[in-house]
BAPADO-228652 format. One record per residue: residue number from 1; x, y, z of N, C-alpha, C in turn. Coordinates in steps of 0.05 Angstrom, whole numbers. Each point is the difference from the previous one (the first is absolute). Layout:
// BAPADO-228652
@i: NUM; n.X: X; n.Y: Y; n.Z: Z; ca.X: X; ca.Y: Y; ca.Z: Z; c.X: X; c.Y: Y; c.Z: Z
...
***
This chain:
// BAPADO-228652
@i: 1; n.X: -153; n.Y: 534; n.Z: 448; ca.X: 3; ca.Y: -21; ca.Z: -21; c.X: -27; c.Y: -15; c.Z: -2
@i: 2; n.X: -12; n.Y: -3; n.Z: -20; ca.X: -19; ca.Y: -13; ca.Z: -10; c.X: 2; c.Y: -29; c.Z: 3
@i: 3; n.X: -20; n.Y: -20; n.Z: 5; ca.X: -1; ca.Y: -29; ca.Z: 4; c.X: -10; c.Y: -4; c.Z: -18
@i: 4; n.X: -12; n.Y: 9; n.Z: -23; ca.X: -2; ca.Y: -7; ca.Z: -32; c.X: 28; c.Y: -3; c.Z: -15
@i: 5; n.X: 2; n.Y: -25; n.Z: -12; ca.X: 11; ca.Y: -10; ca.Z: -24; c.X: 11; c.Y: 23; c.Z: -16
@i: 6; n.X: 15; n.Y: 7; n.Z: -18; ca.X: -8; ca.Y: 23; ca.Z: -18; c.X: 1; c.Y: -17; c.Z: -22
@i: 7; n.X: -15; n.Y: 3; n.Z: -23; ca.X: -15; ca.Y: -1; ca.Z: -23; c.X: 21; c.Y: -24; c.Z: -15
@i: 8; n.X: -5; n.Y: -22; n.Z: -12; ca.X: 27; ca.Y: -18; ca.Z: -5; c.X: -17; c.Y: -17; c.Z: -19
@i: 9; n.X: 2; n.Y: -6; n.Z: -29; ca.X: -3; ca.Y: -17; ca.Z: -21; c.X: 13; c.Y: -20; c.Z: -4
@i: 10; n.X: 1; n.Y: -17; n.Z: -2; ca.X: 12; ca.Y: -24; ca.Z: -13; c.X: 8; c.Y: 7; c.Z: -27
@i: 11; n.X: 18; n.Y: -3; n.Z: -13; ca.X: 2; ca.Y: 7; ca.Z: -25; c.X: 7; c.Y: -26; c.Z: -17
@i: 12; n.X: 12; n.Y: -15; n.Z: 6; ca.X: -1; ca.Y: -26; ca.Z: -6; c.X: 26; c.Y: -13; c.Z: 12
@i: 13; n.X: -1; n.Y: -31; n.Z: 8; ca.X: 23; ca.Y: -18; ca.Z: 14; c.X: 20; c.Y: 7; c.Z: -29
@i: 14; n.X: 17; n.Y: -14; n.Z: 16; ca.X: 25; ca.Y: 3; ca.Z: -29; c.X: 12; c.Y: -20; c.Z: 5
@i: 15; n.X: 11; n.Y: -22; n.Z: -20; ca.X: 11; ca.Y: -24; ca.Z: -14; c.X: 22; c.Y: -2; c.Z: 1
@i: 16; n.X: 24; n.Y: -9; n.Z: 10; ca.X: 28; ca.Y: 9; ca.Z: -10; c.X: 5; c.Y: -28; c.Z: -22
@i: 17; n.X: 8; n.Y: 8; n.Z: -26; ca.X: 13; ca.Y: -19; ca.Z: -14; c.X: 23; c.Y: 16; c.Z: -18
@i: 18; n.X: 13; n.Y: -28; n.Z: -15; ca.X: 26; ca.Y: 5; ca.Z: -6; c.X: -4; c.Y: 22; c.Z: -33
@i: 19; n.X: -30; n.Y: -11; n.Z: 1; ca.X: -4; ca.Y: 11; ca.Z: -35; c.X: -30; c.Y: 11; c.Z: 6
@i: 20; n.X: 0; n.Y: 34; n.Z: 12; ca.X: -29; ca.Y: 4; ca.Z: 8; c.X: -28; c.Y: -1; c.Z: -24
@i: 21; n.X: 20; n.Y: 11; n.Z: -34; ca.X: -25; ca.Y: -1; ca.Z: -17; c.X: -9; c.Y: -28; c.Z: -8
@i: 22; n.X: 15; n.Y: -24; n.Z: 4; ca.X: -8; ca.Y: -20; ca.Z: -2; c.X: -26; c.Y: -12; c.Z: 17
@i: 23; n.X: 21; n.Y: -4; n.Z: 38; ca.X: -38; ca.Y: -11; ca.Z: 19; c.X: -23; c.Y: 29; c.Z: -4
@i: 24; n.X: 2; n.Y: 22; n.Z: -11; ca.X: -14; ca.Y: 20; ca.Z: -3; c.X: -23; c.Y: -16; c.Z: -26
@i: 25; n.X: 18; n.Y: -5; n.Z: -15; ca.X: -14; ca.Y: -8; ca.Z: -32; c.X: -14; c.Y: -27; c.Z: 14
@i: 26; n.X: 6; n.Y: -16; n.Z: 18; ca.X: -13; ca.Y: -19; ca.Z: 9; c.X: -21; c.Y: 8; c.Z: 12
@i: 27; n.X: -1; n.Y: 15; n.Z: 16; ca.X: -25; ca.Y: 9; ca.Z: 15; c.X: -10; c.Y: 17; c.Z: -16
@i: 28; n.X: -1; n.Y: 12; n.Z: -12; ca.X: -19; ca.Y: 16; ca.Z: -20; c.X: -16; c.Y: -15; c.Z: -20
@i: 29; n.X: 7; n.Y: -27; n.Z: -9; ca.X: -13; ca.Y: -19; ca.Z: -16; c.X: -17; c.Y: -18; c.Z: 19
@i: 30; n.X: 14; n.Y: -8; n.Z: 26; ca.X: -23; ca.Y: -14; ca.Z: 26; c.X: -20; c.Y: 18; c.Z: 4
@i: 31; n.X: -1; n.Y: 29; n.Z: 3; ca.X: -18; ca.Y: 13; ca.Z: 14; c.X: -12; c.Y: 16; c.Z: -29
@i: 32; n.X: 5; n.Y: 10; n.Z: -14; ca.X: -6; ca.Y: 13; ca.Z: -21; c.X: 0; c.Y: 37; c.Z: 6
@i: 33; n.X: 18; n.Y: 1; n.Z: 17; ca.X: 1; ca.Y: 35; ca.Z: 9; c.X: 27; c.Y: 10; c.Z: -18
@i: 34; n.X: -3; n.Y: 25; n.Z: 8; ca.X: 22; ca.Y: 18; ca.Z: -24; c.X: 19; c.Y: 17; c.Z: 15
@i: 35; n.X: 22; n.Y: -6; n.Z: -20; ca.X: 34; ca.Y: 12; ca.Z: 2; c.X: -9; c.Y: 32; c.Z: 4
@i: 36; n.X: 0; n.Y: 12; n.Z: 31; ca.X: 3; ca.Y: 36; ca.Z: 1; c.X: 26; c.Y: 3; c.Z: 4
@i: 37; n.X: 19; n.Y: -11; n.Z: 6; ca.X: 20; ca.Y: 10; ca.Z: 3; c.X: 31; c.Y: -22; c.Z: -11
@i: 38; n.X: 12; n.Y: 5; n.Z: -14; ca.X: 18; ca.Y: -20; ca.Z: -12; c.X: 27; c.Y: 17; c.Z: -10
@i: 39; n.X: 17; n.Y: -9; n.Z: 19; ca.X: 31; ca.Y: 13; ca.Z: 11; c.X: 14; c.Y: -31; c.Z: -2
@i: 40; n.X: 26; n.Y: 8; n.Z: -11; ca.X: 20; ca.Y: -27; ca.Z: -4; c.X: 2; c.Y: -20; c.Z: 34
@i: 41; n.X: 0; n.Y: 19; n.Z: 20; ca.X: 10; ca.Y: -19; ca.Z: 23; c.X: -43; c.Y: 2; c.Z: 19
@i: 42; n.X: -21; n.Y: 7; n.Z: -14; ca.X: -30; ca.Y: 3; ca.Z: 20; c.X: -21; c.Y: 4; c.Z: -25
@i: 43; n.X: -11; n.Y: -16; n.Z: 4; ca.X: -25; ca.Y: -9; ca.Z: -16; c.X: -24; c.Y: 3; c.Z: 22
@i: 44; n.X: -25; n.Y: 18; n.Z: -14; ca.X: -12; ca.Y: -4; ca.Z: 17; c.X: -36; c.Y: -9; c.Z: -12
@i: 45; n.X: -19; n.Y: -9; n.Z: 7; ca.X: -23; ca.Y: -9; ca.Z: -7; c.X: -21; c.Y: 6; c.Z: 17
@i: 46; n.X: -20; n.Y: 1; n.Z: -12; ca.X: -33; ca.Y: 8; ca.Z: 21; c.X: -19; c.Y: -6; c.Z: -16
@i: 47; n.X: -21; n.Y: -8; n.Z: 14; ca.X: -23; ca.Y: -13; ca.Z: -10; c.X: -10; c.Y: 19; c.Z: -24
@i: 48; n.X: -15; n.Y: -5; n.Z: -18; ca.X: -12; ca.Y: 24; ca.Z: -14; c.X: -15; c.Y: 24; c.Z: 3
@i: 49; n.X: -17; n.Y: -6; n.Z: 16; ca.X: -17; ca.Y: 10; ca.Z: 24; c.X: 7; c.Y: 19; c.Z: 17
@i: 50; n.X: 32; n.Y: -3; n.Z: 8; ca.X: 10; ca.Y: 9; ca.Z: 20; c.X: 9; c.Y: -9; c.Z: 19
@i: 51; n.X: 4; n.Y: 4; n.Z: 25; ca.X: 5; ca.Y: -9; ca.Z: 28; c.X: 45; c.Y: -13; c.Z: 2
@i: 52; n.X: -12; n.Y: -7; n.Z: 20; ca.X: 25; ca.Y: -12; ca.Z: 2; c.X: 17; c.Y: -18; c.Z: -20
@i: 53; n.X: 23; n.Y: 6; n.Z: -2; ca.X: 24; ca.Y: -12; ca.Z: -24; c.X: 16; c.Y: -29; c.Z: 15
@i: 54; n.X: 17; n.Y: -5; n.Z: -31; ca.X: 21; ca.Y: -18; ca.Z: 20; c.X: 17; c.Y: 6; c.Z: -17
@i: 55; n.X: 24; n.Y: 5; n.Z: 20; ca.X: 23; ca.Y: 11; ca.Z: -22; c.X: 16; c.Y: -23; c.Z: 3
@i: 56; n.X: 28; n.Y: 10; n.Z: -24; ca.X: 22; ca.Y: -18; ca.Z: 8; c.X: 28; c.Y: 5; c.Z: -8
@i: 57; n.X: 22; n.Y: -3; n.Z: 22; ca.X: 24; ca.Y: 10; ca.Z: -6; c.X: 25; c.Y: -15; c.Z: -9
@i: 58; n.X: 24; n.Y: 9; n.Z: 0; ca.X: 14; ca.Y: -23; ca.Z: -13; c.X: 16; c.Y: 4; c.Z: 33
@i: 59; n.X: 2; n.Y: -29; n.Z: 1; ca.X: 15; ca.Y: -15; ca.Z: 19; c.X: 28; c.Y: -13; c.Z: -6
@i: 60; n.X: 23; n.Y: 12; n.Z: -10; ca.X: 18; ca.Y: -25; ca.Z: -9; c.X: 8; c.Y: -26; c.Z: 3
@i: 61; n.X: -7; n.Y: 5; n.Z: 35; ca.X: 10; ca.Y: -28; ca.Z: 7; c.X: -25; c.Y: -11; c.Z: 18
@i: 62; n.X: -17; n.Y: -3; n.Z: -11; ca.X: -25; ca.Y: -12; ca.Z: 7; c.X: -3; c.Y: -25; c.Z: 8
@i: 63; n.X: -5; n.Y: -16; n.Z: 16; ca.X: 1; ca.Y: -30; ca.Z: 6; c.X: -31; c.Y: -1; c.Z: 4
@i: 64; n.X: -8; n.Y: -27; n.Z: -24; ca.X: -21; ca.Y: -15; ca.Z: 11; c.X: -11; c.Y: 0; c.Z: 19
@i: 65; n.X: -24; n.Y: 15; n.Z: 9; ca.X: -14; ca.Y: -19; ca.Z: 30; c.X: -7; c.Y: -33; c.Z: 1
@i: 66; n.X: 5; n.Y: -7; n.Z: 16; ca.X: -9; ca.Y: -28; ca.Z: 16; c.X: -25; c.Y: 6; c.Z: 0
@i: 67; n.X: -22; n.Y: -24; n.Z: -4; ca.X: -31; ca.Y: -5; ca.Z: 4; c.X: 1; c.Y: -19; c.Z: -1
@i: 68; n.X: -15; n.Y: -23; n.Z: 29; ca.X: 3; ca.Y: 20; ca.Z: 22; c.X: 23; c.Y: 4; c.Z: 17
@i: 69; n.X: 4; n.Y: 19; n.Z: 18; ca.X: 30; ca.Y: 12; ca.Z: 13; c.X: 14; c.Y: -35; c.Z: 7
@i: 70; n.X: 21; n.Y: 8; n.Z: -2; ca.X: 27; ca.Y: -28; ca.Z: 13; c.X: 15; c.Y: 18; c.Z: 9
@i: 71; n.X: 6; n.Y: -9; n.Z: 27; ca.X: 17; ca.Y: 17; ca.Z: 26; c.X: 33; c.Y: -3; c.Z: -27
@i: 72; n.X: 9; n.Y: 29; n.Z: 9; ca.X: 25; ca.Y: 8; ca.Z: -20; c.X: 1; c.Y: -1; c.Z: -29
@i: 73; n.X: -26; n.Y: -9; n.Z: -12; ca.X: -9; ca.Y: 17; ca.Z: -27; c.X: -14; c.Y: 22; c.Z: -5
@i: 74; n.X: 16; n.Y: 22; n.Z: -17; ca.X: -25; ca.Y: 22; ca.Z: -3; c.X: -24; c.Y: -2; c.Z: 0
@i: 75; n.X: -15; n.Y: 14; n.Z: 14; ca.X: -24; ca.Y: -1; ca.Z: 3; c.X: -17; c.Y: 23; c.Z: -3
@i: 76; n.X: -31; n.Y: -3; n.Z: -13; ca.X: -5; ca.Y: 23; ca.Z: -13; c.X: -4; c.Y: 18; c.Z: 30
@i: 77; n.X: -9; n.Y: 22; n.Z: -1; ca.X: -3; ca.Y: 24; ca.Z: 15; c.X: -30; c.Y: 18; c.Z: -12
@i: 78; n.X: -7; n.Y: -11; n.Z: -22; ca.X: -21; ca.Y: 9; ca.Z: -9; c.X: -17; c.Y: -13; c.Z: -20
@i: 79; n.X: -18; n.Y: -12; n.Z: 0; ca.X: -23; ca.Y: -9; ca.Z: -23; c.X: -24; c.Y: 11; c.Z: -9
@i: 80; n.X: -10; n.Y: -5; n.Z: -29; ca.X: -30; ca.Y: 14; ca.Z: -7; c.X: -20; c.Y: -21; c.Z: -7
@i: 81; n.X: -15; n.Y: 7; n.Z: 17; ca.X: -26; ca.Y: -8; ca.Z: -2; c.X: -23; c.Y: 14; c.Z: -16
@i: 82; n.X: -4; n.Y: -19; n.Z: -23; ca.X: -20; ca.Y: 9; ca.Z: -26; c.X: -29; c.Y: -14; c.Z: 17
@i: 83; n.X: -31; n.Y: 16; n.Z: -10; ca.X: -18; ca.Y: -15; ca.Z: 2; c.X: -1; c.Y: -7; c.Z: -16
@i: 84; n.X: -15; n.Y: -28; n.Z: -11; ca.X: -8; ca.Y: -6; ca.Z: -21; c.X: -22; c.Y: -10; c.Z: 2
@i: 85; n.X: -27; n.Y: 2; n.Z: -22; ca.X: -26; ca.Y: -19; ca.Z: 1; c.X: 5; c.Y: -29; c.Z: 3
@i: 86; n.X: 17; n.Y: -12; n.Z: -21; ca.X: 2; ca.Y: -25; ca.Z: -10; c.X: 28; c.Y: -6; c.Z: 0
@i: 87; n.X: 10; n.Y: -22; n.Z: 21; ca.X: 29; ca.Y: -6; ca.Z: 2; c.X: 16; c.Y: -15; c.Z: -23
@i: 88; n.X: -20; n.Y: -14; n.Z: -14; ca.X: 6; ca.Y: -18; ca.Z: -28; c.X: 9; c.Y: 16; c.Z: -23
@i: 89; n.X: -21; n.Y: 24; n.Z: -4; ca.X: 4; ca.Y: 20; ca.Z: -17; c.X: 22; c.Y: 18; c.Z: -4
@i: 90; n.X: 0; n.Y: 13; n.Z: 24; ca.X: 19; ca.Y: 13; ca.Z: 9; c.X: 30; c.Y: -18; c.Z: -1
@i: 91; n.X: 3; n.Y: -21; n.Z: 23; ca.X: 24; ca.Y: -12; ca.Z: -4; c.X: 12; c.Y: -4; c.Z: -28
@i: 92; n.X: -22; n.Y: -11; n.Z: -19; ca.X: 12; ca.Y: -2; ca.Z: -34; c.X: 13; c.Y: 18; c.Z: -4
@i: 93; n.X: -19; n.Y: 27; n.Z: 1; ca.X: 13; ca.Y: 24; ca.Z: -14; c.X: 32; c.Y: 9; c.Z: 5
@i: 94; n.X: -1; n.Y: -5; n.Z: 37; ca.X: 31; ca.Y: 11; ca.Z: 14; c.X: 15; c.Y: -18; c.Z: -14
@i: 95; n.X: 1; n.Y: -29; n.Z: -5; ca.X: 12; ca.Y: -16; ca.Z: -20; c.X: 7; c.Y: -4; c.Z: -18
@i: 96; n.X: -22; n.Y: 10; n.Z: -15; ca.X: 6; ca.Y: 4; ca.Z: -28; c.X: 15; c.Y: 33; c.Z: 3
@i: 97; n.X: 1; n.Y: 27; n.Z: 9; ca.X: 21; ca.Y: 10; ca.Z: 4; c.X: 25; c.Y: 1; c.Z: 4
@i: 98; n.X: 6; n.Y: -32; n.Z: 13; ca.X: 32; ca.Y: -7; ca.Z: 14; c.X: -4; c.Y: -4; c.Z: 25
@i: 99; n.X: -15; n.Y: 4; n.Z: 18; ca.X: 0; ca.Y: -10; ca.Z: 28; c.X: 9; c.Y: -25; c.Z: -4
@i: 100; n.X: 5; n.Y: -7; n.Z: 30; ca.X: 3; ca.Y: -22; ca.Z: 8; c.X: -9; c.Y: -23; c.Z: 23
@i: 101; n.X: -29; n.Y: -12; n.Z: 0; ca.X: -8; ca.Y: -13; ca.Z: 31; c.X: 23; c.Y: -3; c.Z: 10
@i: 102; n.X: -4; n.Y: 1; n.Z: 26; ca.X: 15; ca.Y: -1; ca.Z: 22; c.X: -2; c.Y: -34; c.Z: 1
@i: 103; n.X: 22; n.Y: -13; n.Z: 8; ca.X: -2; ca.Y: -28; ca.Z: 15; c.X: -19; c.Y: 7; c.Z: 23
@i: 104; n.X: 9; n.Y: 10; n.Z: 21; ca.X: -17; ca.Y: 5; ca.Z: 23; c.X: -27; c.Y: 19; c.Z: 5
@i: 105; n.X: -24; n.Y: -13; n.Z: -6; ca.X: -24; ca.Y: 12; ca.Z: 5; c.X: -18; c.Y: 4; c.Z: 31
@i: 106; n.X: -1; n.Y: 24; n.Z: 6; ca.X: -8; ca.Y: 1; ca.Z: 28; c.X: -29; c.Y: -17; c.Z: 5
@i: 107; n.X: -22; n.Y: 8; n.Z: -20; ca.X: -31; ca.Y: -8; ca.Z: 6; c.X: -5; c.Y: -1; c.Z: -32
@i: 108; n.X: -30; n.Y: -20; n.Z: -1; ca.X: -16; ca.Y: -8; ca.Z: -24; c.X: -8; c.Y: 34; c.Z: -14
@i: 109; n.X: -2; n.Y: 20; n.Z: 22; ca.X: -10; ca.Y: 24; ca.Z: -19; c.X: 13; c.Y: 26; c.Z: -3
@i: 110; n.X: 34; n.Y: -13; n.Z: 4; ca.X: 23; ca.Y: 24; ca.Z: -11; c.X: 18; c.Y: -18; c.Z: -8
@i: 111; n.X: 8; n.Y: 15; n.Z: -27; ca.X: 10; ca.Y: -12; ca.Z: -13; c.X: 32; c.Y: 23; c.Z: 1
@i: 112; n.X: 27; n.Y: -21; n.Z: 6; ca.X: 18; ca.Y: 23; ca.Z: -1; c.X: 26; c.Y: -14; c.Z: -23
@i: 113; n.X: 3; n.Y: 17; n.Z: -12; ca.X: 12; ca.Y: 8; ca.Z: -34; c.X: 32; c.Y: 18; c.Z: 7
@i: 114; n.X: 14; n.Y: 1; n.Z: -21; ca.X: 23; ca.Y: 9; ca.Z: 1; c.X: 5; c.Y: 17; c.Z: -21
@i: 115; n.X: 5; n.Y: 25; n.Z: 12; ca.X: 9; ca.Y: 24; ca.Z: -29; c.X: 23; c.Y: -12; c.Z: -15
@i: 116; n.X: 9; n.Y: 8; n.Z: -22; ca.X: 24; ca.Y: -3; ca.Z: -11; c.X: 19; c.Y: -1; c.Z: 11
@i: 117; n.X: 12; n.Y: 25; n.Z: 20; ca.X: 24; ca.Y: -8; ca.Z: 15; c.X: 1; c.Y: -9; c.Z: 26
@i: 118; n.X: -28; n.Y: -19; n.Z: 7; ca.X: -9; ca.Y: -10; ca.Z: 24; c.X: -20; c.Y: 10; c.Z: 18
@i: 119; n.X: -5; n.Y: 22; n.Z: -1; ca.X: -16; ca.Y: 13; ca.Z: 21; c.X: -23; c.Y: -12; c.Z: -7
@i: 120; n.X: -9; n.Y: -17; n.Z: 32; ca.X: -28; ca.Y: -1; ca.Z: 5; c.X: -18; c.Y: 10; c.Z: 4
@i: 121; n.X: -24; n.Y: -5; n.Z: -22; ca.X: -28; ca.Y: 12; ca.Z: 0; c.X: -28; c.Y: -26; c.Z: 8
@i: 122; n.X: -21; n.Y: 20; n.Z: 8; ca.X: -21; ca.Y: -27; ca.Z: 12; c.X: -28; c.Y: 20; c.Z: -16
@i: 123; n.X: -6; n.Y: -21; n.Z: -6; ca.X: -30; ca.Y: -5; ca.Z: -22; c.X: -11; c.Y: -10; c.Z: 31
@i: 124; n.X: -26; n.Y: 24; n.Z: 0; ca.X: -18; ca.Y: -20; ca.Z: 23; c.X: -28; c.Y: -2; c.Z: -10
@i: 125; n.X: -30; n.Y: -13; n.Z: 6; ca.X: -21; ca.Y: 6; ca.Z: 0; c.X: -10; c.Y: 22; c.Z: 8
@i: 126; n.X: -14; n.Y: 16; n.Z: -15; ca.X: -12; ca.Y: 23; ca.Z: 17; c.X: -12; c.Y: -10; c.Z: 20
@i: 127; n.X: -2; n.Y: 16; n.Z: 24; ca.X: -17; ca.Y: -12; ca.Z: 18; c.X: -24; c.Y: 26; c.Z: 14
@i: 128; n.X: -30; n.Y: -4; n.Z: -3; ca.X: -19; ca.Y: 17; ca.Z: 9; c.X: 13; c.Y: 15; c.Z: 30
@i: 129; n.X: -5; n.Y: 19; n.Z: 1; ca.X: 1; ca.Y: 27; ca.Z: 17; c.X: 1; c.Y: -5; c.Z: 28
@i: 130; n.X: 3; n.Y: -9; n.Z: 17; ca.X: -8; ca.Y: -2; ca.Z: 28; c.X: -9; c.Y: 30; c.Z: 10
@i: 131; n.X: -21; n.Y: -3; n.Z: 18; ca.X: -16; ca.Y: 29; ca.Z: 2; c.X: 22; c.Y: 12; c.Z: 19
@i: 132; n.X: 4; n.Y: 16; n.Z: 6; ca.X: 15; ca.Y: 19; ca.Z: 11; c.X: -12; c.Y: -5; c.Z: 36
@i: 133; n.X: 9; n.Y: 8; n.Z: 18; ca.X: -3; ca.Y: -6; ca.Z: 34; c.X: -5; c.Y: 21; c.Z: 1
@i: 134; n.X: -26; n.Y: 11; n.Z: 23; ca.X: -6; ca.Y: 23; ca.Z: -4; c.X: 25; c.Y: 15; c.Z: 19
***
């Protein structure tokens, strides 16, 4: 048996909501990437370019995440982290899409927003490269 990995892509996280072409149509207008795959219960999206997607499925009974967690409220299990140049810019845009600021902000240079059916996302500053350890 081999101690190599075998070969494994990310193909994209996936979303559960109650109405997938809906938070789908939301993120496709935040990010500006395109519908490859669009099935009544899985929607899926990817940058133009390529690379990794984010899909999304229907969840019937979906409950809100809590942000941030309260002991015996749902709580998320997964969030996306966007870079962004400019947090002003950016934040407008997720806004003017339907996001929603969060009441609770962790730091001055992430900004965290709410999809349509709650799921938290974080707008951060890019930040320069730290050199690698040799």
């Amino acid at each position: 048996m081999s101690d190599e990995a075998p070969r494994m892509t990310l193909s994209a996280p996936v979303l559960d909501a109650p109405d997938p072409r809906k938070l789908a149509d939301f993120y496709q207008r935040l990010l500006g990437w395109k519908v490859v795959q669009d099935e009544s219960d899985w929607v899926k999206l990817r940058p133009p370019n390529g690379g990794t997607g984010l899909s999304f499925q229907t969840e019937p009974i979906h409950v809100t995440p809590t942000w941030p967690a309260v002991a015996g409220e749902q709580q998320i299990q997964a969030h996306l982290d966007f870079e962004v140049e400019d947090l002003d810019t950016a934040g407008a845009h997720a806004e003017a899409m339907g996001a929603v600021l969060a009441d609770w902000q962790p730091d001055d240079d992430v900004r965290v927003y709410l999809d349509p059916v709650g799921h938290p996302f974080c707008l951060f500053l890019r930040e320069p490269e730290a050199p690698l350890e040799p």
